[in-house]
C-alpha positions as CSV (number, residue, x, y, z in Angstrom):
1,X,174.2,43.1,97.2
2,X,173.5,44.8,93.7
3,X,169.8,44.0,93.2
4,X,167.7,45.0,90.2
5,X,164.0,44.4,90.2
6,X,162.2,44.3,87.1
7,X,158.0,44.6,87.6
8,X,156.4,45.4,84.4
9,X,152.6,46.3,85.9
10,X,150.9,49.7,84.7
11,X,148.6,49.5,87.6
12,X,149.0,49.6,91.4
13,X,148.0,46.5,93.3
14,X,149.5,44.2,95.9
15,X,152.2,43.5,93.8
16,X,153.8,46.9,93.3
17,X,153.7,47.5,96.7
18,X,155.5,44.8,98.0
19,X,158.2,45.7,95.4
20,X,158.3,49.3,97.5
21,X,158.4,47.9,100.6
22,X,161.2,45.5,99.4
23,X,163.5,47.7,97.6
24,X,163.0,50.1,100.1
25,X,163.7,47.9,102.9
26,X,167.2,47.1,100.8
27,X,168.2,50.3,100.6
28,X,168.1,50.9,104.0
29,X,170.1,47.9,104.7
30,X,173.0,49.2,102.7
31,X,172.4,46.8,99.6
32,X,171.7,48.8,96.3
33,X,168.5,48.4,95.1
34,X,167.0,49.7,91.4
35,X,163.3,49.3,90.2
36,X,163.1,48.7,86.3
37,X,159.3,49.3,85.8
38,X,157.6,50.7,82.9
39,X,157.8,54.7,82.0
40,X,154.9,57.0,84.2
41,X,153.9,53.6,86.1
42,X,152.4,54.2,90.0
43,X,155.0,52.6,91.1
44,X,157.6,54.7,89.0
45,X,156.0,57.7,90.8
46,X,155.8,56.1,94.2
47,X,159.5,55.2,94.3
48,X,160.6,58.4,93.2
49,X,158.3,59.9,95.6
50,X,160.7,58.2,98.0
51,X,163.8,59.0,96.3
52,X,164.3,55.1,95.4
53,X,166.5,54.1,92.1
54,X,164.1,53.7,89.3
55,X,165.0,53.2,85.6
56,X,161.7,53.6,83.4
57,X,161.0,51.5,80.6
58,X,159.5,52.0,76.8
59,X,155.5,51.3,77.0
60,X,154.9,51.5,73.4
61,X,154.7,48.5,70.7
62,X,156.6,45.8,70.4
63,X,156.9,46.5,74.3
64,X,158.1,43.2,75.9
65,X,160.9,42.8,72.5
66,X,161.6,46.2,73.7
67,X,162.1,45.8,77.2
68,X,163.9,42.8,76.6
69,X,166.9,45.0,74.8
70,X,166.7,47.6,77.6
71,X,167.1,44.7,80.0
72,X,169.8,42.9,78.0
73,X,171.8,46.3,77.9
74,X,171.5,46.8,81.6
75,X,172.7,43.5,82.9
76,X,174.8,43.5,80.3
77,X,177.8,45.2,82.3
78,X,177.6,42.4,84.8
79,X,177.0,45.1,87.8
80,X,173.8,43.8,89.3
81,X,174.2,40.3,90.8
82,X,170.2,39.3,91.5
83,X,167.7,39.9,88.8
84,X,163.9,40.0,90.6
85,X,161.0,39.4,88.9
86,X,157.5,40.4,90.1
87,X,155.3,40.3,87.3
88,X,154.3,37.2,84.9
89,X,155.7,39.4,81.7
90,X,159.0,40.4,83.7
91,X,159.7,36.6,84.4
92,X,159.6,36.4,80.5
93,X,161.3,39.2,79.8
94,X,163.6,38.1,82.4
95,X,164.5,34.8,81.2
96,X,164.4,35.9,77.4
97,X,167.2,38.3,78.3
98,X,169.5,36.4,80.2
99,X,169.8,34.1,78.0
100,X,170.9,36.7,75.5
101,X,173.8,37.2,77.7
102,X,176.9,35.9,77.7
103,X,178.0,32.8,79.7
104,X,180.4,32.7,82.4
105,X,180.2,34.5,85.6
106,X,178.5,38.5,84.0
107,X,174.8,36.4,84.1
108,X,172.7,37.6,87.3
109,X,171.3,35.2,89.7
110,X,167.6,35.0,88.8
111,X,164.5,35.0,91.0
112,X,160.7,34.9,90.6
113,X,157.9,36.4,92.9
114,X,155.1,33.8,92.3
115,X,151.8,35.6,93.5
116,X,148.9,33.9,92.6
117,X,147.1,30.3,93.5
118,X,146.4,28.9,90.0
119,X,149.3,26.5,88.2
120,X,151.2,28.2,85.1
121,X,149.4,27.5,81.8
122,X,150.5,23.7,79.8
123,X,151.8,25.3,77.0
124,X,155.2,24.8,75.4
125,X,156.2,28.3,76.3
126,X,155.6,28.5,79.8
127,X,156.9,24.6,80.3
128,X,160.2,26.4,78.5
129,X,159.4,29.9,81.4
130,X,159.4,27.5,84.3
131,X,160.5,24.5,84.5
132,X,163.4,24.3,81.6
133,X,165.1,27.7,83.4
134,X,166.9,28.5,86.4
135,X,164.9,31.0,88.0
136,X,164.6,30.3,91.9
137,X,160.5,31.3,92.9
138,X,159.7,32.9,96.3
139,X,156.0,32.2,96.6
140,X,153.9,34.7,98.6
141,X,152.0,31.6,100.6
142,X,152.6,27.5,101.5
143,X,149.4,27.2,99.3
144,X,151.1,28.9,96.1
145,X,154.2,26.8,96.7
146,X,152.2,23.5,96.6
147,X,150.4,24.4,93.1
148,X,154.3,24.9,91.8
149,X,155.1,21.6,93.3
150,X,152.2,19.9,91.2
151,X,153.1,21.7,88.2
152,X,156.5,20.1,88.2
153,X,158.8,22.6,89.5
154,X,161.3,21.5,91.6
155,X,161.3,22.1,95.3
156,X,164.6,23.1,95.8
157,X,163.8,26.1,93.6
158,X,160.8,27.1,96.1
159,X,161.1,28.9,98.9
160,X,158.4,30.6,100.9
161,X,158.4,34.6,101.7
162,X,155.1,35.8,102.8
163,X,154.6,39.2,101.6
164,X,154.3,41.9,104.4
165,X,152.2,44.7,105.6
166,X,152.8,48.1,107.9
167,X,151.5,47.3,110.8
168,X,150.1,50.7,112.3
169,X,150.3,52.5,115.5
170,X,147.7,50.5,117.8
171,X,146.0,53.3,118.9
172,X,141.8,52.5,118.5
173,X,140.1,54.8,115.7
174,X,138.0,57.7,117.9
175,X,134.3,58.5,117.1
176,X,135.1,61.7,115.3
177,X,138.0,60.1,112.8
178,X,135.3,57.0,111.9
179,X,132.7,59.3,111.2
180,X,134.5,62.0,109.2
181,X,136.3,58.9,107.0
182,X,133.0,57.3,106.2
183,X,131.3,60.9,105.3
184,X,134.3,60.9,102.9
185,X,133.1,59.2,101.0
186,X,129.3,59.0,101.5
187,X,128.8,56.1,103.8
188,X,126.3,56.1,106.8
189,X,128.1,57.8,109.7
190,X,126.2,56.0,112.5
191,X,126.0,51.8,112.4
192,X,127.9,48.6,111.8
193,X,130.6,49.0,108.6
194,X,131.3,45.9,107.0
195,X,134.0,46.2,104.3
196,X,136.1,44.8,101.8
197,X,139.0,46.3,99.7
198,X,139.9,44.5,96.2
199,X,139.4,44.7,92.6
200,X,136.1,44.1,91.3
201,X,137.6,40.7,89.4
202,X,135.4,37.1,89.6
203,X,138.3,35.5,91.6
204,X,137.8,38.2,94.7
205,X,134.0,36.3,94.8
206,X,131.9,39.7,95.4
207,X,129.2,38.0,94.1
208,X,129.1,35.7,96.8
209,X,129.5,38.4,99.3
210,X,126.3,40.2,97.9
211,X,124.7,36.8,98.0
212,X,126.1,36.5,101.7
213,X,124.8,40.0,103.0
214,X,121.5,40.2,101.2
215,X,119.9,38.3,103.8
216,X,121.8,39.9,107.2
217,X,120.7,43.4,106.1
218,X,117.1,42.5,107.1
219,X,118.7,41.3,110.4
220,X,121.0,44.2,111.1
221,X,119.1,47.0,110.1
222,X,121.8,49.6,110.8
223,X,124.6,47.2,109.1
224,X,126.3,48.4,105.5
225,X,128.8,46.8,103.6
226,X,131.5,48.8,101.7
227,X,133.6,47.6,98.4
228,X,136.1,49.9,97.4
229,X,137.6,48.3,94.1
230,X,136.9,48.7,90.1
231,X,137.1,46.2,87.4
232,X,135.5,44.7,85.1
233,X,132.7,42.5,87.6
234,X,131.5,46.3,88.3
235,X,128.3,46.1,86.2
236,X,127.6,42.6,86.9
237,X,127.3,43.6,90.7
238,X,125.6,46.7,90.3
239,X,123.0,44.8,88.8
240,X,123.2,42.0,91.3
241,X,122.4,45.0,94.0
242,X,119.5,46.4,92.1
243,X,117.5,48.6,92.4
244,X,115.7,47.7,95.8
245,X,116.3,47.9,99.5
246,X,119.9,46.0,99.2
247,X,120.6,49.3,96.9
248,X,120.6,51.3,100.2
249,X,123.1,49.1,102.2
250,X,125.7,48.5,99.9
251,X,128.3,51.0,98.8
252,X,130.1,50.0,95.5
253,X,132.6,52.9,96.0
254,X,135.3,52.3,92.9
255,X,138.8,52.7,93.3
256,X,140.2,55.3,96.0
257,X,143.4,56.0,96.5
258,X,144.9,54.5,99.6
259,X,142.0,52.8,100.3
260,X,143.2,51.0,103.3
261,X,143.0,54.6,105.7
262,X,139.8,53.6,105.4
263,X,139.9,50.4,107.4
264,X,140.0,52.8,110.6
265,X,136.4,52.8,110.0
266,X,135.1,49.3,109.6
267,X,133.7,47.0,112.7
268,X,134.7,43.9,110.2
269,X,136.6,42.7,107.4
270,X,135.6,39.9,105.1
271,X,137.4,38.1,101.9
272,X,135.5,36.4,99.8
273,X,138.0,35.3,97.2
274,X,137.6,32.0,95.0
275,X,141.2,32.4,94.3
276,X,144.0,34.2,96.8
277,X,147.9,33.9,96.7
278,X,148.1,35.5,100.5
279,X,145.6,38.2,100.6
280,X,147.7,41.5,101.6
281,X,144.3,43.3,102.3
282,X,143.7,40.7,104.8
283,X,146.6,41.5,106.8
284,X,146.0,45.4,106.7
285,X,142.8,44.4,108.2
286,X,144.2,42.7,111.1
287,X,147.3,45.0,111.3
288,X,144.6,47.4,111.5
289,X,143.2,45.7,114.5
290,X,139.9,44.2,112.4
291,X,138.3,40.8,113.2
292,X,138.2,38.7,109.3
293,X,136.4,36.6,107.9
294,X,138.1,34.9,105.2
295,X,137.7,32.2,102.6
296,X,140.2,29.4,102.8
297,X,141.2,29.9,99.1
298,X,144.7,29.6,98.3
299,X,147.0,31.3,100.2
300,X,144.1,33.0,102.8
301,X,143.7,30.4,104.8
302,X,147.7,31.3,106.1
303,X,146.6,35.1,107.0
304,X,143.4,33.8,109.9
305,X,144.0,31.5,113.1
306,X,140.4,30.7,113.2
307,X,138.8,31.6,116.6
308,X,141.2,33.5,117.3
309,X,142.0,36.8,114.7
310,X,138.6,35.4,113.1
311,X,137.0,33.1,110.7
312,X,137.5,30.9,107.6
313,X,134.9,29.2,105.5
314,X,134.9,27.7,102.0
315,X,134.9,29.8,99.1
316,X,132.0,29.9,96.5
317,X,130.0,29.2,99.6
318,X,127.4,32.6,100.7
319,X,125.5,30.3,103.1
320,X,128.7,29.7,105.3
321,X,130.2,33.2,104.8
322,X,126.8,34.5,105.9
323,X,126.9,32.2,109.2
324,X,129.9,33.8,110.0
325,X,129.1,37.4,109.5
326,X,126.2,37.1,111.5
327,X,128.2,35.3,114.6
328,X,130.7,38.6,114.9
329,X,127.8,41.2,113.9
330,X,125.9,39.8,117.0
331,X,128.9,39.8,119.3
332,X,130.9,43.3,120.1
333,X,133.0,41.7,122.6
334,X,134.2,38.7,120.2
335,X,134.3,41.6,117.4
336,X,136.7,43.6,120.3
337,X,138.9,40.0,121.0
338,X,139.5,39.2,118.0
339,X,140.4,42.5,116.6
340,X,143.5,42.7,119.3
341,X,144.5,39.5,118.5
342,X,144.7,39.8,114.7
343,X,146.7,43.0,115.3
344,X,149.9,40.7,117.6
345,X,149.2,37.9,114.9
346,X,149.8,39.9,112.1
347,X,152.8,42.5,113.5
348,X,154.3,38.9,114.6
349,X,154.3,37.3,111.0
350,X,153.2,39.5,108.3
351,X,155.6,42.6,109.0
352,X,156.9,44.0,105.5
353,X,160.1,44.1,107.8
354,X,159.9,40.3,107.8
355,X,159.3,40.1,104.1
356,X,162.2,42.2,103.4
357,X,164.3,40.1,106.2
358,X,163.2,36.5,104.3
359,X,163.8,37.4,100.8
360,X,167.2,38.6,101.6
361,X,167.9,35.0,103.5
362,X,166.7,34.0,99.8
363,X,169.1,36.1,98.2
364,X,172.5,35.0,100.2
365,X,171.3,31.4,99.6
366,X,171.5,32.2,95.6
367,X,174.7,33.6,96.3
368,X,176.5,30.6,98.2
């Protein structure tokens, strides 16, 4: 298969990388895979780091009418059979330019990665972007696909790929390699590390998970929570922190780069999104052999077998995540259990192998 992907992101988030691990995973399959992503983006960089196909696109003004002629111009010789969208602006720019094609057989199949758990805006131009086109959506979670269903689109043009994570070597982390990675970056060496790695955004819920701890740091003196992640809720949770003894137990440590070697170091992960389309952080945590706590928002609730890899609760609600903190802080053992079995849960269904393998299913169905 001839396969271009078109994700028109400057940033790097959970997005980009499952376009990596996706094109990547094509390439060694024998398909041909090319990333169209705008010029001196991260994930420009990363996939030439890896010596993947990139084409780099203009960033400057008009930039979607201008990415729409270098898109036009590149299907235009018919060569790429599957056009893959990843972003909200490339399913635009997508379906703008194919349409600027001519007919007959030269126009690419199209498909849409749907990765978030709120329904498409009313308006005329996104009724015209999703329901009045062709494009075929592979939605990152059941819960995603059900808020396309309501919004009209039709089920035959959903299908279901959950996005994937590497699922590490199993080996435990040793004393030494926790404490050197949380002296890294300034967090206490000795004690309990409860963590959480996502952008500071009010749909990730931090608030609620400051609201959630304040009252366990007095009971687990030698607990600390960790949130590596910038944005714009930044200030609003510094100030939500203070100045006062909840200043000493939480770390609000801003973006770092590969954030997730850090996991090695936590005792516990916890999500507290209001809004999730999967939660890929969620599954590095239990790929990374971490007990969760998660919210049941969206597409989260798929990522936790409670009891078993760990536990959901209802978002917006600090009482409940609290009550289930506290249950895993107190117990070692369950902490131990649940870690292992998130690990086989997640290498069983959440492999980036498995995400690569399901969207290709996707693929030879568009191609009959």
């Amino acid at each position: 298969m001839n396969v271009l992907h078109l994700d028109l992101g400057r940033e790097w988030r959970g997005g980009q990388q499952q376009v990596l691990y996706l094109s990547a995973g094509l390439t060694v399959r024998g398909h041909r895979s090319v990333i169209a992503t705008p010029a001196g983006s991260p994930l420009a960089g990363r996939a030439k780091a890896r010596d993947l196909p990139v084409i780099e696109l203009s960033t400057g003004p008009p930039r979607l009418l201008r990415n729409v002629r270098e898109l036009r111009r590149l299907l235009d010789p018919g060569d790429f059979e599957i056009l893959h969208a990843h972003t909200a602006h490339a399913h635009t720019v997508g379906q703008v330019a194919r349409r600027l094609l001519p007919g007959g057989g030269r126009r690419p199949h199209f498909v849409v990665s749907r990765r978030v758990d709120f329904a498409p805006g009313g308006g005329p131009a996104n009724r015209w972007k999703y329901l009045a086109g062709d494009a075929q959506f592979i939605c990152v979670s059941h819960g995603v696909r059900r808020i396309m269903e309501r919004f009209g689109v039709e089920p035959g043009r959903l299908r279901v790929v959950h996005s994937g994570v590497e699922v590490p070597d199993p080996r435990p982390s040793t004393e030494e390699e926790r404490r050197a990675l949380r002296a890294e970056v300034r967090l206490p060496v000795e004690g309990l590390l409860l963590g959480q790695i996502g952008q500071l955004v009010p749909h990730k819920g931090q608030t609620h998970l400051i609201d959630a701890f304040a009252p366990l740091a007095e009971e687990f003196p030698q607990c600390h929570l960790a949130i590596f992640g910038d944005g714009p809720l930044r200030t609003e949770l510094a100030a939500r922190i203070g100045s006062g003894p909840l200043r000493r137990r939480v770390s609000l440590l801003g973006y770092v780069n590969e954030a997730r070697r850090f996991l090695r170091a936590f005792d516990l992960y916890v999500s507290s999104s209001v809004e999730e389309g999967l939660g890929t952080s969620i599954l590095d945590a239990g790929a990374h052999g971490l007990p969760v706590v998660a919210t049941t928002a969206g597409g989260s609730a798929e990522t936790v077998a409670p009891g078993e890899t760990g536990y959901l609760v209802p978002p917006g609600d600090p009482t409940a995540l609290g009550q289930a903190l506290r249950a895993l802080l107190r117990d070692p053992a369950l902490r131990r259990q649940m870690g292992e079995a998130g690990r086989l849960w997640v290498a069983a269904r959440f492999s980036h192998e498995s995400m690569v393998e399901g969207t290709i299913a996707c693929y030879r169905e568009l191609r009959g």
